[in-house]
Structure formats: C-alpha cells, structure tokens
C-alpha positions in Angstrom: 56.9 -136.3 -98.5 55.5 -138.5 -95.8 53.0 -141.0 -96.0 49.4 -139.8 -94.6 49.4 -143.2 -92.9 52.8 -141.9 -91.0 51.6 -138.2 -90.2 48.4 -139.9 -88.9 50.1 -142.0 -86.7 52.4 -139.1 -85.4 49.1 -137.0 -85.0 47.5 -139.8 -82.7 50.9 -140.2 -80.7 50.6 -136.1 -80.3 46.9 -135.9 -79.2 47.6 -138.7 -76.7 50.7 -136.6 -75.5 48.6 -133.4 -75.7 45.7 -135.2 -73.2 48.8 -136.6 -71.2 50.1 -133.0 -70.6 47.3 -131.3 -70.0 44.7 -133.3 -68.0 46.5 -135.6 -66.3 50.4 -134.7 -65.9 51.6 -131.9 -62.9 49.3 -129.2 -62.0 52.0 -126.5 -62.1 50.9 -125.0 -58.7 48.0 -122.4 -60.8 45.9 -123.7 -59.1 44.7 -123.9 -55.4 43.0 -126.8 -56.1 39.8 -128.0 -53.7 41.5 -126.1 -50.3 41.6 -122.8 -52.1 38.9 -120.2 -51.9 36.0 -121.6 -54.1 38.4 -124.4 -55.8 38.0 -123.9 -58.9 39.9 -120.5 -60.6 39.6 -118.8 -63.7 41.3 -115.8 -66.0 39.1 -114.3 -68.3 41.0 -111.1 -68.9 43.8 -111.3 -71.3 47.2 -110.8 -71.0 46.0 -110.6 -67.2 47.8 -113.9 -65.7 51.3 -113.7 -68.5 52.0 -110.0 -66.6 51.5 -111.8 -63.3 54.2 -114.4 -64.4 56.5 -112.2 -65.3 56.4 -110.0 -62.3 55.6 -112.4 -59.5 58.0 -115.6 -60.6 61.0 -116.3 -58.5 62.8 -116.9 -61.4 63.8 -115.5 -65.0 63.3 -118.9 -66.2 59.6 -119.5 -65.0 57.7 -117.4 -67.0 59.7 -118.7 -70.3 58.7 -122.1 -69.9 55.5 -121.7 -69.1 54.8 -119.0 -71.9 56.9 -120.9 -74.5 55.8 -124.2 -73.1 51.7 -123.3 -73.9 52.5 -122.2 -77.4 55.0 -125.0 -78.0 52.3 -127.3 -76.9 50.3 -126.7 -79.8 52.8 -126.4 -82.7 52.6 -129.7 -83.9 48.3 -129.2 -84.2 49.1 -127.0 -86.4 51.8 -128.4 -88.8 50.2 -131.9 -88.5 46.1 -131.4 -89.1 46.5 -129.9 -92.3 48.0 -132.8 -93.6 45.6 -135.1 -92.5 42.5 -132.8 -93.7 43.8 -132.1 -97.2 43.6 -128.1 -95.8 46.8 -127.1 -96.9 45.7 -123.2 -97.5 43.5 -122.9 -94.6 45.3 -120.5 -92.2 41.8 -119.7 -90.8 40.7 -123.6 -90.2 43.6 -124.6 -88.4 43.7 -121.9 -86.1 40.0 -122.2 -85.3 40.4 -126.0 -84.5 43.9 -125.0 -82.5 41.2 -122.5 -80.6 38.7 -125.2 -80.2 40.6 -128.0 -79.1 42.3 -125.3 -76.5 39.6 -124.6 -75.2 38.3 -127.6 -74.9 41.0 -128.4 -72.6 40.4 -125.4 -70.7 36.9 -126.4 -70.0 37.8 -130.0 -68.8 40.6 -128.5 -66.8 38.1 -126.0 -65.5 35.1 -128.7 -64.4 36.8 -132.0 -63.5 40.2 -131.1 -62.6 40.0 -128.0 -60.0 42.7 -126.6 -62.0 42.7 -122.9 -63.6 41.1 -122.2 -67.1 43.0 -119.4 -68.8 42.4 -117.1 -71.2 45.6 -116.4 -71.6 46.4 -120.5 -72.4 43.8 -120.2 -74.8 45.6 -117.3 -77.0 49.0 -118.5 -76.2 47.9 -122.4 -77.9 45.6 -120.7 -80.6 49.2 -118.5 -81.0 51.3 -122.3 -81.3 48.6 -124.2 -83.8 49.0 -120.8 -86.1 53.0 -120.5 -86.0 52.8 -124.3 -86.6 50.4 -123.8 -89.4 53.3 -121.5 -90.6 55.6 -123.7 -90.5 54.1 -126.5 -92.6 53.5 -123.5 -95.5 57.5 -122.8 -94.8 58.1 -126.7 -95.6 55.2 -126.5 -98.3 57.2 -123.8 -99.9 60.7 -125.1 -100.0 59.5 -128.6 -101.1 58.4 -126.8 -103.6 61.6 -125.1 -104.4 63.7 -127.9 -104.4 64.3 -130.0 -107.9 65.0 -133.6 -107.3 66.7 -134.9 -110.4 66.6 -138.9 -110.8 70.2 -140.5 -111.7 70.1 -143.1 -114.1 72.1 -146.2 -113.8 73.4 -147.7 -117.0 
C-alpha cells in the first residue's frame, strides 16, 4: 500500500497537471474566442455538443479523444482523493467533489478564458472521478483478496 505522503504528492503533481490542461494548455478550437459572436459560448443542454462531435468531426478519431480525453481527465480525482480523505466508501463524496471541481473549471474557463463552458464536460469528468472512484474499490478489493505470507530466514 502506498504511503499517504506519496499519494499526496501524486495528487498535487495531478491537480497542477489538471489546471495545466484545462486553463492554460490549447483551446481545442470550441471556442470562437473574443472575434466570435458575443465571445464567450456556452452548452447548457446535455448530450447537445457530444452528438455535434460525432456528426460534425472530420474525423473518426476526434470525437474519441475528446470524449475519452474529458473523462480520462478526471480518473485519477477519483482514485486519488479518497485516499487522502480517509473516504474509502464514499461513492457519493467523490463524485460530488469530481462535479465540483469540474465545474469549477468550467466557470473559470467560461469568465477569464473566452473559452466554452460545457455541460457536457461537466458529466463526462463527474463520469471519470466516478469510474476512478471505481477503480480504487477494484484495488481496495483485490488487496484485500490477496494473502501475503512472510518467509522466514533461518
């Protein structure tokens, strides 16, 4: 099991990554930025700009890594912060602060970045810190499965 000193210090090397990605890396071309009609966009009807992906794209690919890419995003939230908050049962916690901190970045993308805020981002990470949620149970359960037997040296 690791050390909650090390799992800290992967969650603070994730967050910065997360804050990297999201508010200042590439704007993906969502976004029409301060030329576009009113600058600032939004999507507040769900499922609404995933079924424009997949139609509109050029390619197959697109819509796969952007999809995949906002719920991949978020998987470590989930499989790191209940280690850190001792909330190892806490399906509904994780994925509220996986909700939160989502749309939190929506909301800064929204006001200081011109960029579009997403409903559809906001399920699609709240989707990601749940699955990683699930995934730290998985681990949870087959630590739990496996004996460890100590060999001693005579």
């Amino acid at each position: 099991m690791r050390s909650i000193s090390g799992v800290r210090v992967l969650f603070y090397i994730y967050i910065i990554a997360l804050i990297y990605l999201t508010l200042f890396a590439w704007n993906y071309g969502a976004s029409l930025g301060e030329a576009g009609p009113g600058g600032r966009n939004y999507n507040l009807i769900p499922l609404r700009s995933i079924y424009r992906i997949s139609i509109f794209s050029d390619s197959i690919i697109d819509p796969f890594k952007i999809l995949i890419g906002n719920i991949i995003l978020f998987i470590p939230l989930g499989y790191l912060l209940p280690q850190l908050l001792k909330a190892k049962k806490r399906f509904i916690l994780i994925t509220l602060y996986g909700f939160l901190t989502s749309m939190t970045i929506e909301l800064l993308q929204f006001t200081f970045l011109y960029r579009v805020a997403d409903v559809d981002d906001l399920i699609l990470n709240t989707l990601g810190a749940s699955i990683g949620f699930g995934m730290y149970q998985c681990q949870r359960l087959m630590n739990r499965r496996i004996i460890f037997f100590q060999v001693k040296k005579r």
